[in-house]
C-alpha positions in Angstrom: 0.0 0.0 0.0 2.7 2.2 1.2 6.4 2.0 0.0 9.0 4.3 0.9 12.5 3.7 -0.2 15.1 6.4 -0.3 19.0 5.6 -0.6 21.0 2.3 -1.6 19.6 -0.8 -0.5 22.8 -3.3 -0.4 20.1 -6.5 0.3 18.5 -6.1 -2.8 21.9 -5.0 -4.5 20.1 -1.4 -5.6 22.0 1.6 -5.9 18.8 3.8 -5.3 16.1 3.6 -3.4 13.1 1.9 -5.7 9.5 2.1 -3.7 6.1 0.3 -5.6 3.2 1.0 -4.2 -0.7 2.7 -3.9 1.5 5.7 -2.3 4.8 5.1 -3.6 8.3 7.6 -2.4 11.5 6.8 -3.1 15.0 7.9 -5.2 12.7 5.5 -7.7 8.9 5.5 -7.2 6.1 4.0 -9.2 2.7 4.1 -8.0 -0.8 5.9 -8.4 1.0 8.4 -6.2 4.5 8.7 -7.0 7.0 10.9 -5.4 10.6 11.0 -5.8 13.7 11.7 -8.0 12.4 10.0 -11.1 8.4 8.8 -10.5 5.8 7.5 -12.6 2.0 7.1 -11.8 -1.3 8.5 -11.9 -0.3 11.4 -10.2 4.0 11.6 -10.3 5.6 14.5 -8.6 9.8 14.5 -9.0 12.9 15.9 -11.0 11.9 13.4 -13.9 8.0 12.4 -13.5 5.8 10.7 -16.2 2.0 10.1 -15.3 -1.7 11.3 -16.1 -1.1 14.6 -14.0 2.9 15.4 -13.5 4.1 18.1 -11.5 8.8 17.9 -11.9 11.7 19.5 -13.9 11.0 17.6 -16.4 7.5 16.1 -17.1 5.2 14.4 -19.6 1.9 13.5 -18.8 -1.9 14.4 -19.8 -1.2 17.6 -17.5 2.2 18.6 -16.9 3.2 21.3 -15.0 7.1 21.1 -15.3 10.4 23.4 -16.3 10.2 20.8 -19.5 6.1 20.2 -19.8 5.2 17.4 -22.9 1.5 16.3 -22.6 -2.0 17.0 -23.7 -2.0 20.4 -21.3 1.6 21.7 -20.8 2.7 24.5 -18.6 6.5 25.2 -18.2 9.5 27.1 -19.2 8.9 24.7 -22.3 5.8 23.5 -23.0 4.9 20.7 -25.8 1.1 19.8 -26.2 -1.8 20.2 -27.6 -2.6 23.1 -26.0 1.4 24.6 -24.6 2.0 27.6 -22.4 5.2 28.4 -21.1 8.1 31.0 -21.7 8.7 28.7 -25.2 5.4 26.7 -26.0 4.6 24.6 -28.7 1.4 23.0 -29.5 -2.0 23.3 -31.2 -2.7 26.3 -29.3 0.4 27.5 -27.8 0.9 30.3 -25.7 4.4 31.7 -24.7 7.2 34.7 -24.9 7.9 32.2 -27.8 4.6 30.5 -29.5 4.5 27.9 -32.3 1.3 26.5 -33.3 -1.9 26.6 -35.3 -3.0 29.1 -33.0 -0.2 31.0 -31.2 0.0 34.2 -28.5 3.3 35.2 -27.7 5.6 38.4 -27.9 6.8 36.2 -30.7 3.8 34.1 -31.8 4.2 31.7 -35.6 1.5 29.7 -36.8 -1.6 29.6 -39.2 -3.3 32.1 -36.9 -1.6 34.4 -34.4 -1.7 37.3 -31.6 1.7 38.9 -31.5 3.6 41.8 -31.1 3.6 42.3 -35.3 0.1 40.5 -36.2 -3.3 39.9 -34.8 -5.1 37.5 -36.9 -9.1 37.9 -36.3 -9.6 34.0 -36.1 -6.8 33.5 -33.6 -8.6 36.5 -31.5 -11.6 34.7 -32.2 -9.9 31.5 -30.8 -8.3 32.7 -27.6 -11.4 34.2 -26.4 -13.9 31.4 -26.9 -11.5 29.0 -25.4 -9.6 31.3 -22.8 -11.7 34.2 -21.7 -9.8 33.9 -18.5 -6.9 35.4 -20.6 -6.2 39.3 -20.5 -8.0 40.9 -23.1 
C-alpha cells in the first residue's frame, strides 16, 4: 500500500532507493502516487515524472506542470502539447514569450493564426477568447 524507499539498498543490490506502491516515495517511485527523483504514476511529482497529472523539472503526462512540460495540457519554461503555455510553448494552441502553433499568442507568436507583437489574426482572437476568456483581453 505504502512504500518508501530512499538511498542504496545493499540487500537487494540497488544503488537507489526503488518504492512500488498505492503511495509510492523513493529515489525510484512507481505508483498511483508517485513521489521522488524519477516517479511515474497517476499522479507523479519528481525531478523526472511521467503520469496522467505530472508536477517535476521535467514532465510528460496528460497535464504537466514542469520546467520541461510534454502532454496534452503543458505548462513550463517549455511547454509541448496540444494546448502549450510556457516562456517557449509549442502546440496546437500555444501560448508563450515564444509561441508555435496553429493558433499561437506570444511576444513572438508563428503559426496559421496568431496574436503577437507584429500580427493579430481575427480567427486566432476569435480562438483565444472562446476557449480562454480567463486570458487578458
Amino acid at each position: 500500500l505504502i512504500d518508501v524507499a530512499i538511498g542504496p539498498d545493499p540487500e537487494k543490490g540497488e544503488m537507489r532507493g526503488r518504492a512500488r506502491g498505492i503511495i509510492a516515495i523513493g529515489d525510484i517511485a512507481q505508483g498511483w502516487l508517485a513521489i521522488g527523483g524519477m516517479a511515474r504514476g497517476v499522479i507523479a511529482v519528481g525531478g523526472l515524472a511521467v503520469g496522467i497529472i505530472s508536477i517535476a523539472g521535467v514532465g510528460v503526462g496528460l497535464l504537466s506542470l514542469s520546467g520541461f512540460a510534454v502532454g496534452a495540457l503543458a505548462f513550463g519554461g517549455l511547454a509541448i502539447g496540444g494546448v502549450a503555455a510556457g516562456g517557449g510553448a509549442i502546440g496546437y494552441a500555444a501560448i508563450g514569450g515564444g509561441a508555435l502553433g496553429y493558433y499561437a499568442m506570444g511576444g513572438g507568436a508563428w503559426g496559421k493564426y496568431v496574436i503577437s507583437a507584429m500580427e493579430q489574426s481575427r480567427e486566432a482572437v476569435d480562438f483565444f477568447m472562446r476557449w480562454m476568456p480567463f486570458l487578458p483581453w
